[in-house]
NULUM-202990 format. One line per field, with one value per residue (C-alpha): x, y, z. Coordinates in steps of 0.2 Angstrom, whole numbers, always signed. Layout:
<recs>
x: (X ...)
y: (Y ...)
z: (Z ...)
</recs>
This chain:
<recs>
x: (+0 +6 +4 +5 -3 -22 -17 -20 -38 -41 -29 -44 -59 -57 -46 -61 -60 -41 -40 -45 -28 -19 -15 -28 -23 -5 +4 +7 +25 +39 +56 +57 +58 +59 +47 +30 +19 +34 +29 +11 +13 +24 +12 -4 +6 +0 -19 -16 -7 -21 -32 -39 -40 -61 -58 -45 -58 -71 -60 -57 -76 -78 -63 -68 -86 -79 -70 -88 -94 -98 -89 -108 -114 -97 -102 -121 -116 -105 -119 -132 -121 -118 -96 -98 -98 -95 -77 -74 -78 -68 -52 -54 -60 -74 -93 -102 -104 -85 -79 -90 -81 -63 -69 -76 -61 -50 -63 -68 -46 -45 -59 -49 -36 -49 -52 -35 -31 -15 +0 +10 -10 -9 +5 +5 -12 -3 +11 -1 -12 +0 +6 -9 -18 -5 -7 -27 -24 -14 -25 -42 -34 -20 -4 +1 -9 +3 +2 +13 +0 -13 -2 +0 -18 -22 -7 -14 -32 -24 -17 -35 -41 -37 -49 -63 -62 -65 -79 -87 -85 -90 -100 -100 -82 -88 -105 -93 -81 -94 -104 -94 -103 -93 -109 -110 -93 -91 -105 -96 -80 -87 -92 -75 -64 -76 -73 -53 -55 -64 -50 -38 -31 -21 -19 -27 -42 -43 -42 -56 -68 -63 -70 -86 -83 -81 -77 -92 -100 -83 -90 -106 -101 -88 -105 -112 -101 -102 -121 -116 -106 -114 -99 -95 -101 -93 -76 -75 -79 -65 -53 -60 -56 -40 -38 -45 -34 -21 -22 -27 -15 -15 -17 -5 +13 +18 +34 +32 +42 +38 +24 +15 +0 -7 -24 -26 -38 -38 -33 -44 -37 -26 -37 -51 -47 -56 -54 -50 -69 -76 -62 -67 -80 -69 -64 -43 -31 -13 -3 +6 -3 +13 +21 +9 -11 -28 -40 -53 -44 -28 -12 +0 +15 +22 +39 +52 +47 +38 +20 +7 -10 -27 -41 -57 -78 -87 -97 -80 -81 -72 -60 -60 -49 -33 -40 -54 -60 -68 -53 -50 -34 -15 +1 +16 +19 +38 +38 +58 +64 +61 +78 +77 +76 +61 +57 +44 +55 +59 +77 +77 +88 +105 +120 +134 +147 +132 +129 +143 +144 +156 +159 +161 +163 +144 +137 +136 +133 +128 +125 +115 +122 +110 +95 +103 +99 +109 +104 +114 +113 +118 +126 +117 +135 +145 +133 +131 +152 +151 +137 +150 +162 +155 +157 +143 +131 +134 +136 +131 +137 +135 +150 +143 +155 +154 +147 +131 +116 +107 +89 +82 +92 +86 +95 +90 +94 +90 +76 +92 +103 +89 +86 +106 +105 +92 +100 +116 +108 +116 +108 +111 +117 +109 +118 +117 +121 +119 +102 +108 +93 +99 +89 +89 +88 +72 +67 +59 +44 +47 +31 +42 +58 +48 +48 +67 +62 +60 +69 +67 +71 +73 +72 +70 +64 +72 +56 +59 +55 +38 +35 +41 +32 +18 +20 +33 +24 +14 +29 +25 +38 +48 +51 +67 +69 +89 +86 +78 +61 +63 +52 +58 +50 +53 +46 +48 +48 +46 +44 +34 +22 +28 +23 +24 +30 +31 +46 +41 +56 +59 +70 +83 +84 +100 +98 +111 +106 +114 +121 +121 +109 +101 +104 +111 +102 +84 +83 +71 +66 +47 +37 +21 +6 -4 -21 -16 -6 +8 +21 +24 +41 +48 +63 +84 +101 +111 +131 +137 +153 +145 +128 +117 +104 +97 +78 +71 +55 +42 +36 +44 +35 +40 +54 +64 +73 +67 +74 +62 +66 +53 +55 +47 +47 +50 +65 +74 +93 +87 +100 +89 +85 +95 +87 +70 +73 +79 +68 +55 +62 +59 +40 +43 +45 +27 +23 +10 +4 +11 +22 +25 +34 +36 +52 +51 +32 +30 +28 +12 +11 +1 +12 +26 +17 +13 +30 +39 +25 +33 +50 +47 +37 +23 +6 -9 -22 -41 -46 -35 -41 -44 -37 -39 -54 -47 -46 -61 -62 -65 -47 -36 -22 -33 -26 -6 -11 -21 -8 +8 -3 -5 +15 +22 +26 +15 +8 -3 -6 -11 -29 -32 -28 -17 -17 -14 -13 -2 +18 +29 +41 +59 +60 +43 +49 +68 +54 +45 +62 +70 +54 +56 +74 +69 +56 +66 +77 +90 +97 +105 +112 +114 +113 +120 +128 +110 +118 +134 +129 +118 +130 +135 +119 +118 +99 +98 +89 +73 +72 +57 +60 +55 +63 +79 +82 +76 +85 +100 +96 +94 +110 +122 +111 +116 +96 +96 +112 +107 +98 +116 +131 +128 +108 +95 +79 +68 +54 +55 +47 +54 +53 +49 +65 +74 +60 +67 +86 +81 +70 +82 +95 +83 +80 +100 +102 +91)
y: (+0 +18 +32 +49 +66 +68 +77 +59 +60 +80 +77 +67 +76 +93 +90 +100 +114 +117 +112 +130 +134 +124 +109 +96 +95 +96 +86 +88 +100 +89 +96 +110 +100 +105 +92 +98 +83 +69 +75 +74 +59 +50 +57 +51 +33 +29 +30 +19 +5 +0 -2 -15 -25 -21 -4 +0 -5 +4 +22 +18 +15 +32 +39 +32 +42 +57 +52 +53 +66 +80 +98 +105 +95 +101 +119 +118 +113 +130 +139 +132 +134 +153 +151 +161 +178 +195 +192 +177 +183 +200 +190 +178 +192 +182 +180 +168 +153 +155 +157 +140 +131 +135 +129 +114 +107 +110 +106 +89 +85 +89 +75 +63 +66 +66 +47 +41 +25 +23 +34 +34 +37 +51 +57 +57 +66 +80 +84 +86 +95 +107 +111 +112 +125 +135 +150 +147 +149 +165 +171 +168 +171 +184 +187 +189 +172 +160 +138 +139 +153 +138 +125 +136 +136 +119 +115 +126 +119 +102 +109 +112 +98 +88 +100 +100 +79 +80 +92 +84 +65 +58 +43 +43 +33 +19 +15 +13 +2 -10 -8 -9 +7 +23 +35 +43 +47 +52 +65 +74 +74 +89 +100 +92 +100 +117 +120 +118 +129 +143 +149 +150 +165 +166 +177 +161 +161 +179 +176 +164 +176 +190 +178 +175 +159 +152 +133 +127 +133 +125 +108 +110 +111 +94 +85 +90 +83 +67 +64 +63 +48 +35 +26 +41 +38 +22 +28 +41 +29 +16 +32 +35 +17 +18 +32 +26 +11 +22 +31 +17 +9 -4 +0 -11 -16 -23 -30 -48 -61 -77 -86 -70 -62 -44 -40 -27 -10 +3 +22 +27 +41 +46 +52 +38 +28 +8 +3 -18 -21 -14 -22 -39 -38 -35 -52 -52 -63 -67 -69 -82 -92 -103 -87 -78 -83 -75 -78 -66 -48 -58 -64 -74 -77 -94 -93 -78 -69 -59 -56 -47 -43 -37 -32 -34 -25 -39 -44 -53 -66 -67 -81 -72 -74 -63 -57 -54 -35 -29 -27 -9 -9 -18 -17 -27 -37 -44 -60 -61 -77 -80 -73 -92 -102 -112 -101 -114 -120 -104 -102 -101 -90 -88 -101 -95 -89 -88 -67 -55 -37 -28 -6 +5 +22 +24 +14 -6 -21 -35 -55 -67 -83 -96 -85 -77 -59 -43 -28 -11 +3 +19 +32 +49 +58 +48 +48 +68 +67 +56 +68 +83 +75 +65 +72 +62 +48 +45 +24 +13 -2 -19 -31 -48 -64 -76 -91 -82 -84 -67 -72 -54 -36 -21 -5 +5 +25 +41 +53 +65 +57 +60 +76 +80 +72 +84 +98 +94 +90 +71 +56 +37 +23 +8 -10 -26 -44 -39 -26 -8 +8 +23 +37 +52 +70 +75 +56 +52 +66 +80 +76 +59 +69 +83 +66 +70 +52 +43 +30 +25 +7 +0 -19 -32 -51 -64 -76 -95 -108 -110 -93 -90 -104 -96 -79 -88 -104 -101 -90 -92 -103 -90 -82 -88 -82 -74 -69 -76 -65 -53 -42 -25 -11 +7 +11 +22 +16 +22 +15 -1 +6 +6 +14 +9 +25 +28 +39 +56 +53 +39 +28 +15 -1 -13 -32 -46 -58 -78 -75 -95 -99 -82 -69 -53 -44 -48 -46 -34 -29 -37 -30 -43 -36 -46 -40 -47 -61 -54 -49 -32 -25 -10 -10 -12 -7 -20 -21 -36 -34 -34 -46 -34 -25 -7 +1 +17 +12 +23 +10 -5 -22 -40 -39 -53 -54 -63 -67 -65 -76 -71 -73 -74 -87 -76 -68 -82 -79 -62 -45 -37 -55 -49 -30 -37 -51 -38 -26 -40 -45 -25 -27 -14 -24 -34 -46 -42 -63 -72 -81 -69 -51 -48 -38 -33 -25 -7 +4 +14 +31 +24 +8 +19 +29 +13 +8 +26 +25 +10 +13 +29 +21 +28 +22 +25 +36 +35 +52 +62 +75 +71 +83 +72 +71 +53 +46 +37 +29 +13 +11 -1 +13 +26 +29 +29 +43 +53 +52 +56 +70 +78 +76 +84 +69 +69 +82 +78 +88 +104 +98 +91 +72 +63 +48 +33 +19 +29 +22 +32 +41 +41 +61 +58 +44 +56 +71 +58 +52 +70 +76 +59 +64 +79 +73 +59 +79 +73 +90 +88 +104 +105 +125 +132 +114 +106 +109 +103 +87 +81 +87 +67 +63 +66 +66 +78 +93 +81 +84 +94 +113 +107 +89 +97 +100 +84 +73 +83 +78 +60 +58 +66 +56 +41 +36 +38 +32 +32 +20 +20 +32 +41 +43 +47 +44 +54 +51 +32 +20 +11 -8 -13 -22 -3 +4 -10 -6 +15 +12 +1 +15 +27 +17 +14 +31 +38)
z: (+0 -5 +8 +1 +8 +4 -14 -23 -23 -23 -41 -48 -40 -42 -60 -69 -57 -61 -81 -85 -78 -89 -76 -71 -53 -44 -31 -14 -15 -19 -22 -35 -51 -69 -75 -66 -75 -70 -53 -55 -60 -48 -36 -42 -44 -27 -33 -48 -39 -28 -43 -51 -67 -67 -61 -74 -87 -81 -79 -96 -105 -96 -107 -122 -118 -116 -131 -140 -134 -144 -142 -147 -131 -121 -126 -121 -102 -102 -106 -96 -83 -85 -87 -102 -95 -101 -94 -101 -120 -117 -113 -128 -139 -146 -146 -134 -147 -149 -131 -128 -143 -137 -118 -124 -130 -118 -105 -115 -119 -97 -96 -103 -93 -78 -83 -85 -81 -77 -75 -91 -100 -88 -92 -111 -108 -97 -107 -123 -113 -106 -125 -132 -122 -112 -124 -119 -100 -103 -115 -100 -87 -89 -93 -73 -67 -72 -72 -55 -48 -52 -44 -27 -26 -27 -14 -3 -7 +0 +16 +21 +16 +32 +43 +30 +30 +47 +47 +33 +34 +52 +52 +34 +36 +46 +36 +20 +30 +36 +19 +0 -8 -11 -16 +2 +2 -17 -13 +0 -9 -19 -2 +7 -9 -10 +8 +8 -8 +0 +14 +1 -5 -20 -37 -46 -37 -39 -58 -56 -49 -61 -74 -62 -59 -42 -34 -31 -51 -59 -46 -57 -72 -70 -62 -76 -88 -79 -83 -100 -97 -93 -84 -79 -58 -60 -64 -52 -38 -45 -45 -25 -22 -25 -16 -1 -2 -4 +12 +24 +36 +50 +69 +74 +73 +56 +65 +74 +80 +77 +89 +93 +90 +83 +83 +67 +65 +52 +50 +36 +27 +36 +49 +55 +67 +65 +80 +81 +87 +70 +63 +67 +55 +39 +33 +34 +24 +23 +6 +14 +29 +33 +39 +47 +49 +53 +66 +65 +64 +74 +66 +72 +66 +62 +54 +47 +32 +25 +19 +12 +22 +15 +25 +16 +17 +24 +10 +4 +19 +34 +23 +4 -8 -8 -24 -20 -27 -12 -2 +7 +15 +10 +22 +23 +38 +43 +55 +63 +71 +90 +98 +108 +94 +86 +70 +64 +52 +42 +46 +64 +78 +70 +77 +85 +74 +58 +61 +59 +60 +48 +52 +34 +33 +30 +45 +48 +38 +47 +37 +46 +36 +44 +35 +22 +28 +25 +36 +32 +44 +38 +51 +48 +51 +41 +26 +29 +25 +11 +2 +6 -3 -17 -37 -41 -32 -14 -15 +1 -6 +8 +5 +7 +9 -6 +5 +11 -2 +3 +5 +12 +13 +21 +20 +35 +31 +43 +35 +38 +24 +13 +17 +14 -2 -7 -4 -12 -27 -26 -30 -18 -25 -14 -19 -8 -17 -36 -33 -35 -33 -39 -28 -35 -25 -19 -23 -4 -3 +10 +21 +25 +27 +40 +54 +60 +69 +52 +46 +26 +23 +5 +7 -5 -2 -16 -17 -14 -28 -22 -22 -39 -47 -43 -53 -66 -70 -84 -94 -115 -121 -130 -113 -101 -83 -81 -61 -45 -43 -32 -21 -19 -7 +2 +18 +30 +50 +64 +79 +77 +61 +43 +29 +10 +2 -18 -25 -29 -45 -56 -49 -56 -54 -58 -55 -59 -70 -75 -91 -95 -111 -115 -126 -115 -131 -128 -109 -103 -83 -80 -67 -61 -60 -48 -54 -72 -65 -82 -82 -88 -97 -92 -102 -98 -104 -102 -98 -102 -93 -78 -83 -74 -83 -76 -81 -74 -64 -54 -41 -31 -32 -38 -51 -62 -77 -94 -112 -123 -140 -152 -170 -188 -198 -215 -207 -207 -215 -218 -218 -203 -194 -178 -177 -178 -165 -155 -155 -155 -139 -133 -135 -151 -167 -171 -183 -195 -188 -173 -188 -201 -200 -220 -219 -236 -234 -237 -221 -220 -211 -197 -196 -192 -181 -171 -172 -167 -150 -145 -148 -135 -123 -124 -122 -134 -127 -138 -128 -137 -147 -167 -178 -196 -205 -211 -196 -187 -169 -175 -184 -178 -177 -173 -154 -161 -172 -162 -148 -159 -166 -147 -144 -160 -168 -184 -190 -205 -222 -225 -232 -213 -218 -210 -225 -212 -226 -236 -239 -227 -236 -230 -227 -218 -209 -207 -199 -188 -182 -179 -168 -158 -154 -149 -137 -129 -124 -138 -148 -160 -168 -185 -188 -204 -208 -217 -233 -229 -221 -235 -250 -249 -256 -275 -273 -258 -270 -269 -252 -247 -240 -224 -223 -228 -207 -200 -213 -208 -189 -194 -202 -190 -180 -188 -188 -206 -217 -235 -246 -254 -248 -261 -261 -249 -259 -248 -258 -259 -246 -232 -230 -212 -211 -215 -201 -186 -192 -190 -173 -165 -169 -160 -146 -143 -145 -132)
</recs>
């Protein structure tokens, strides 16, 4: 479970009350970063990770409604609503039908993003959003409000939002804990967000009421909105589930040794206290009852490790399923050996001579060899030294002896060390037994850091055969695990309670992984997503010197390595056979069958744009605004286009066609590529050298006026080389055998 400040839920209710200001909602303050919507994003993570498969599904039918809906429709609500005022038109400098046109579609492209469905939709959403109508806001609202002015507000909204949950909920609390429906507390949420709106004061707000508009007339309009979409209600109390989820936590040590007993209750957002009498009711499971076991709301713990706990409404039962969907609450609980012995066959006390304690100049490292456990306590004053001194990232690397098979590690760090690290800018490089974290500054967010008492703990569990046959025994047949699963978490401690936290910045992960009968080429990091029961790629640069592979990740859960072998059967003895496996291998290369990937076939426009989405990671999006008469919802590659249209990577013709079935030319396949370098932060400077780079191509006078830059880009590149040395042929077609080589150029560029 993910606990963050009450700014998850806020984000996602009051998103239609802040889009007219260019930015959905904010996060609680983080470090000052340069990457607002990365923020927003890492903060709202929390939300998205206690969701699941059913509610992802139903966040998204709402999106594809909004997708439907009409700007006519959109515009109608404005004006019923009275947001077209006299002001309103003044600042846009158009008449009533045309101020309601250019609110619709920001309003209905914020909508979209209102019903996102996972952060990386939420974040393709934000940065087109941001691009799209940042010129809009200033334009509304005034050249002196800007999107910070906006950002301010909501933060302040958020810090009193505490006060108003406690004036508003009451009761409300305990008849959704003992029940499963979300309507009582969805309805407040709207007069809970008004009122921690109305004491704030801020040039933004002011801005809003110079318009005539106030909180509680924006809250009408998104209500509104909602009746339009029929899964609209639905959604919204998926999107609350989570947040719920994501701001409970147990009354009760999540720290036991083995052979006693903890009765569990609830803090319910943060706030509400469910006592272990009403908590009896809920039905409670274990993910792992050999460890520890329920009795009613009481576990007891049977041997060391480590497990999962759900608490669940009491409809589920008082025995459910761990998967169960009902389930309100998720913590993780640690069962230590008996200091006497016993251990109930999990390992045990450690023997004499099995547990030694080793001093570094960053703290103590100290190796249980009898359980394979690896606990590294870093000294606040030596770490505050090291950050001093460092050039770069400050490392806390654990030595480990090469007889001990490390089955658990812990890394035990002082909020102080983070909070140094911060402030010098410098990133920490956590590494015990192969697993290296690389933390970067302001990584741990600073409501955490304010508890001087705080300890932050990055752990990580490698999970025993049994274990992993569970989430690895059904892998396809062209997939081969390299690394032992393991199961990775940051938390914070203090005292007996912990706390699951979520980075506030990406983070990267680097694991070890058995280079014996794979190909180090087509490894990828997999994340398990337990609602799915898949496995999910996030990517991995490998180093083959060192066998390890290392991908930038935005949440800690259960981690492995796998080869992924897929291949075609037309490519066989082919000039590209390697790149396509490859990039096949990277989820980025697909087969136009599960047999076939016809090399030699002509790539269309929307083909590439597929293609190019992939190779950046980013995920499709339906909601996105449509800006080709050609283009249809119902098209399998309707989403790629629509989303490379809203991050600059397409841009169409000037008749409004986007021509998706078209063959992709190669100086429109060398702008595509150019653009995507630039939005993976890659310049590459090329200024008053155009000429000169393509003056080795005897064709380059058949370049388009404005190809001639982005061909350029491509080549010094190296993205593009030539249909020859000599030729470019910008205006002949790509194979897709030439589109894998270009992509997989791409990809190792960035």
């Amino acid at each position: 479970m993910r606990i963050k400040g009450l700014w998850s839920y806020l984000a996602v209710v009051v998103c239609l009350s802040l889009v007219l200001a260019g930015i959905p909602a904010m996060p609680t303050a983080a470090a000052a970063s340069s990457d607002p919507v990365a923020d927003l994003v890492n903060r709202l993570q929390p939300v998205y990770n206690c969701l699941d498969a059913g509610d992802k599904q139903v966040i998204q039918a709402a999106k594809d409604e909004i997708a439907g809906l009409s700007d006519d429709e959109i515009a109608k609500i404005l004006k019923d609503k009275r947001l077209i005022t006299e002001q309103v038109k003044n600042n846009l400098r158009v008449d009533e039908d045309n101020a309601a046109s250019t609110l619709a579609g920001m309003i209905k492209y914020a909508a979209g993003i209102y019903y996102s469905p996972d952060a990386s939709t939420l974040e393709n959403e934000l940065q087109g959003f941001r691009s799209q109508y940042s010129s809009t806001f200033s334009q509304l609202l005034g050249s002196g409000v800007t999107v910070d002015d906006a950002w301010q507000f909501a933060l302040a909204t958020e810090a009193n939002l505490p006060a108003a949950l406690q004036s508003n909920l009451g009761n409300i609390l305990e008849q959704f804990i003992t029940g499963s429906s979300y309507d009582a507390v969805l309805n407040s949420f709207s007069d809970i967000v008004s009122d921690a709106a109305s004491g704030v004061t801020s040039d933004f707000k002011d801005a809003l009421t110079g318009l005539g508009w106030n909180i509680g007339l924006l809250m009408q309009v998104k209500d509104a909105l909602r009746s339009k979409v029929p899964d609209g209600k639905a959604a919204e109390q998926a999107l609350l589930k989570g947040y719920i989820r994501s701001q409970t936590q147990p009354l009760g040590s999540t720290t036991l040794t083995v052979g006693n007993t903890q009765e569990y209750g609830l803090k319910v957002l943060n706030q509400f206290e469910v006592s272990s009498s009403i908590a009896s009711v809920l039905g409670w499971q274990s993910s792992d009852p050999s460890i520890a076991s329920f009795n009613g709301n009481k576990l007891t713990a049977n041997k060391p490790g480590t497990i999962r706990v759900r608490a669940y409404h009491p409809s589920a039962g008082t025995n459910p399923d761990f998967n169960n969907s009902l389930w309100l609450a998720e913590f993780q609980v640690t069962v230590n050996a008996a200091s006497g012995g016993g251990g109930g066959g999990g390992g045990g006390a450690s023997q004499p001579g099995q547990s030694t304690s080793t001093t570094t100049d960053f703290g103590q490292v100290t190796v249980d060899k009898s359980t394979g456990s690896v606990t590294t306590t870093i000294d606040a004053a030596k770490a505050a030294d090291l950050i001093a001194q460092a050039s770069g990232p400050v490392v806390f690397k654990a030595d480990i002896p090469t007889d001990v098979t490390v089955k658990t590690a812990t890394m035990e760090l002082p909020a102080a060390v983070f909070t140094k690290a911060a402030e010098a800018g410098k990133a920490l490089s956590l590494e015990v037994a192969g697993v290296k974290a690389l933390l970067p500054a302001g990584v741990i967010p600073p409501e955490i850091l304010a508890d001087p008492a705080a300890t932050i703990n990055f752990a990580f569990q490698v999970l025993d055969t049994t274990e992993a046959q569970a989430v690895t025994g059904n892998l396809p047949a062209s997939m081969r695990q390299a690394a032992d699963v393991i199961e990775i978490d940051l938390y914070t401690v203090k005292g007996d309670n912990q706390q699951m936290v979520t980075p506030a910045k990406p983070v990267t992960l680097t694991l070890t992984y058995r280079p014996e009968g794979v190909d180090a080429d087509k490894l990828g990091v997999y994340r398990y997503n337990v609602a799915a029961g898949t496995w999910e790629y996030k990517g991995g640069r490998v180093d083959k010197a060192t066998n390890s592979i290392s991908a930038v990740l935005n949440s800690f859960s259960k981690y492995t390595v796998l080869a992924y072998d897929k291949t075609f059967s037309d490519i066989q003895g082919h000039w590209a056979q390697r790149d396509i496996e490859i990039m096949a291998a990277r989820h980025v290369a697909a087969g136009i069958s599960a047999s076939e990937f016809k090399p030699e076939g002509q790539v269309t426009r929307a083909e590439f744009t597929a293609f190019l989405l992939r190779t950046l990671g980013i995920s499709e999006d339906r909601s996105a605004a449509n800006r080709f008469a050609d283009i249809q919802p119902g098209d399998w590659y309707y989403g790629a286009v629509v989303t490379a249209s809203r991050t600059g990577l397409v841009a169409g013709y000037e008749d409004g066609s986007f021509r998706p079935d078209k063959a992709i030319s190669r100086q429109e396949m060398a702008a595509m590529l150019a653009r995507a370098l630039a939005y993976a932060g890659q310049k590459v400077d090329v200024a008053g050298r155009v000429d000169d780079i393509l003056s080795k191509f005897s064709d380059n006078g058949s370049l388009a006026s404005w190809a001639r830059e982005s061909a350029a880009v491509a080549v010094e590149s190296g993205l593009i080389v030539g249909r020859t040395a000599t030729t470019f042929v910008p205006l002949g077609n790509a194979t897709r055998a030439e589109t894998v080589v270009m992509l997989k150029r791409l990809q190792d560029r960035i």
